[in-house]
C-alpha positions, -999 to 999 in steps of 0.1 A, spaced: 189 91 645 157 110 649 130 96 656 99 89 632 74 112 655 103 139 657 108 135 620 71 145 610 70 169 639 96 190 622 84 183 584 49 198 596 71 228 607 89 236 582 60 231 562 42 258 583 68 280 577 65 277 542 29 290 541 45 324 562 72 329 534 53 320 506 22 347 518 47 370 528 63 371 492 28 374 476 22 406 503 51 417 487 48 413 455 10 431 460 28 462 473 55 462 449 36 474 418 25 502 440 59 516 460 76 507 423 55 530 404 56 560 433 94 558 429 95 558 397 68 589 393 86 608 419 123 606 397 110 633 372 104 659 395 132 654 417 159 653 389 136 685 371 142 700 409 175 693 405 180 714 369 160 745 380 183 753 410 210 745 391 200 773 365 193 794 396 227 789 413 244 798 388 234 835 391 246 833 428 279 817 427 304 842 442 280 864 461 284 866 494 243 866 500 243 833 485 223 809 509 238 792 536 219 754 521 238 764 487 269 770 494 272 758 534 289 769 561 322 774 548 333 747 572 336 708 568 345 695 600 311 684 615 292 656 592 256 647 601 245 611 581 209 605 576 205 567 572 171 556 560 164 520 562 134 499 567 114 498 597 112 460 597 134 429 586 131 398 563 140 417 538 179 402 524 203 420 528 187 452 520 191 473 554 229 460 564 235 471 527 225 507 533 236 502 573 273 493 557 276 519 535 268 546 564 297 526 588 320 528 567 313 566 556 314 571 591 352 552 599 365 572 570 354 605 585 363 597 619 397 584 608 402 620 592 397 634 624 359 648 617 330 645 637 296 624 629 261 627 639 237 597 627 200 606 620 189 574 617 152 572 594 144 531 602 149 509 628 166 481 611 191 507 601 199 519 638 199 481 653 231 477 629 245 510 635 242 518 672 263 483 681 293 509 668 279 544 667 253 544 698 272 573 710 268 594 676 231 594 671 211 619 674 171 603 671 159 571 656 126 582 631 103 555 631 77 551 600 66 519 609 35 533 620 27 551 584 2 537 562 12 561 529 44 576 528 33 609 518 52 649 512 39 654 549 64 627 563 97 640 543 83 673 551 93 667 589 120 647 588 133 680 562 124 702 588 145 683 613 170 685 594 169 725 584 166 731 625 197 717 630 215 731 603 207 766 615 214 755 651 249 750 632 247 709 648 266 703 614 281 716 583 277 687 560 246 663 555 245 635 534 215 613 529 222 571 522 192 550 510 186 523 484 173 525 450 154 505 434 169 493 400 147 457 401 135 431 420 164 415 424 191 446 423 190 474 454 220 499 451 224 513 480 235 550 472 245 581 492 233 615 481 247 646 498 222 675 507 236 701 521 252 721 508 233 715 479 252 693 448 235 699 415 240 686 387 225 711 358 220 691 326 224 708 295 200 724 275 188 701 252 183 673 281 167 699 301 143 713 279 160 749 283 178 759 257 169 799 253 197 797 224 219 821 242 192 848 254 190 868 287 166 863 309 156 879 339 137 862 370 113 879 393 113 875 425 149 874 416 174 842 421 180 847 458 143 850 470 135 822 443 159 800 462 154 807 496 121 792 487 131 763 467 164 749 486 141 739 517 115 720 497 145 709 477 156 688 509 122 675 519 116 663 478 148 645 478 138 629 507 106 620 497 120 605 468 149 582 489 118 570 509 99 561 482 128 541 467 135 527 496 100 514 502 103 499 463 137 483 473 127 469 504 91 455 489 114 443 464 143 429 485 117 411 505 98 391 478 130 380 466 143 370 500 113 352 507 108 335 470 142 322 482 133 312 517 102 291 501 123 278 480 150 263 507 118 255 530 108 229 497 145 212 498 146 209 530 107 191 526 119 168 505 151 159 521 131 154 559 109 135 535 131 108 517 148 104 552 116 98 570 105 73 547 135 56 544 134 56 585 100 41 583 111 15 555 141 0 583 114 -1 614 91 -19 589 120 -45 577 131 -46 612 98 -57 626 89 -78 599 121 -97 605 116 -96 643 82 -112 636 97 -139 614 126 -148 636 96 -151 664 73 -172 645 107 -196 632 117 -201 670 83 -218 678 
């Protein structure tokens, strides 16, 4: 049995490290109005992004001028991932989540005999990835060191990405990152980005309903998306970064309501078993005493 000195030494530890969980949940809740409310601002425009190139693709489909990040390479044989995970941990099982879903979109396109390239966007992300797939990635893209996320950062990372594409590095790209549902729910999704998937909603939803009338569009549809495919990639980017930075502010403050939680248990249980330790070496001595004083 432990000790009484070892006892308190480790009740006054756990103790400590309630304080850290408890102040890291309330950093996290602080930032988690914030990130929640960019995520949530940058949905409209994305999914708005979305409907306009569908309108525009439409006019292109079967040309053979078409752009390559609309319709591809033709070929489907070389997949590049683009994982974006948090930079840092304590966060649940947020990053192994998204870090999972990659693996196993990776095994199934290996098993079919295709090849992978991993851009990993987060550190967490690449710890759980390279133990498997050290081999198949191309960079690690750290944004531990960003205050903001801001355009500017999806901006490069998109440009990355476009420079390999014409490079021809890979004919497929697909982007996986969590979104942030609530506090307590992540989904990590996968999105792919290239060749462009869009998803035109109809009129009504998408507030352009001509009721059937011709239109023309100047410059016309190629030049228009030549223009907007690009900054199509870095704004759906931007918006997976931004709901990943909800999610994880999310994923954290419920990890470490939970860890505070446990850390007050496991308080109360040291507790009742130090002072029921101290209760025996008090009846022990007592009766040592007694036994002492009743031999004299």
């Amino acid at each position: 049995m432990a000790s009484l000195k070892d006892l308190r030494n480790r009740i006054s530890s756990v103790k400590n490290t309630q304080k850290i969980t408890k102040a890291m949940q309330m950093v996290a809740a602080a930032k988690l109005r914030r990130a929640q409310e960019s995520a949530e601002a940058a949905r409209p425009y994305a999914e708005r992004m979305d409907q306009v190139l569908a309108n525009l693709s439409n006019a292109m489909r079967g040309r053979a001028d078409a752009a390559p990040l609309l319709i591809g390479t033709g070929k489907r044989e070389v997949h590049l991932l683009i994982v974006a995970t948090a930079d840092r941990g304590l966060c649940g099982g947020f990053n192994s989540s998204i870090a999972r879903m990659a693996r196993d979109r990776a095994n199934a396109l290996l098993s079919q005999g295709k090849q992978v390239k991993i851009l990993c966007v987060g550190k967490k992300g690449a710890d759980v990835l390279k133990r498997q797939f050290g081999h198949l990635m191309l960079e690690v893209i750290e944004l531990k060191e960003v205050k903001v996320l801001n355009f500017e950062v999806a901006s490069r990372i998109a440009r990355q990405v476009l420079a390999l594409f014409e490079e021809g590095a890979f004919d497929v790209a697909t982007l996986f990152y969590g979104a942030f549902e609530s506090i307590i729910s992540q989904v990590p999704v996968q999105s792919q980005l290239i060749p462009a998937i869009l998803t035109e909603q109809d009129g009504k939803n998408a507030g352009t309903d001509l009721g059937g009338a011709a239109y023309e569009y100047e410059p016309d549809e190629k030049d228009i998306l030549e223009d907007l495919l690009p900054r199509n990639l870095a704004v759906q980017i931007f918006k997976a970064l931004l709901e990943n930075a909800a999610s994880e502010q999310g994923a954290r403050m419920s990890a470490m309501d939970s860890a505070t939680r446990n850390a007050g248990e496991m308080i109360d249980k040291l507790t009742i078993v130090y002072n029921r330790s101290r209760q025996a070496m008090i009846t022990r001595e007592l009766i040592e005493i007694i036994s002492g004083a009743e031999a004299v």
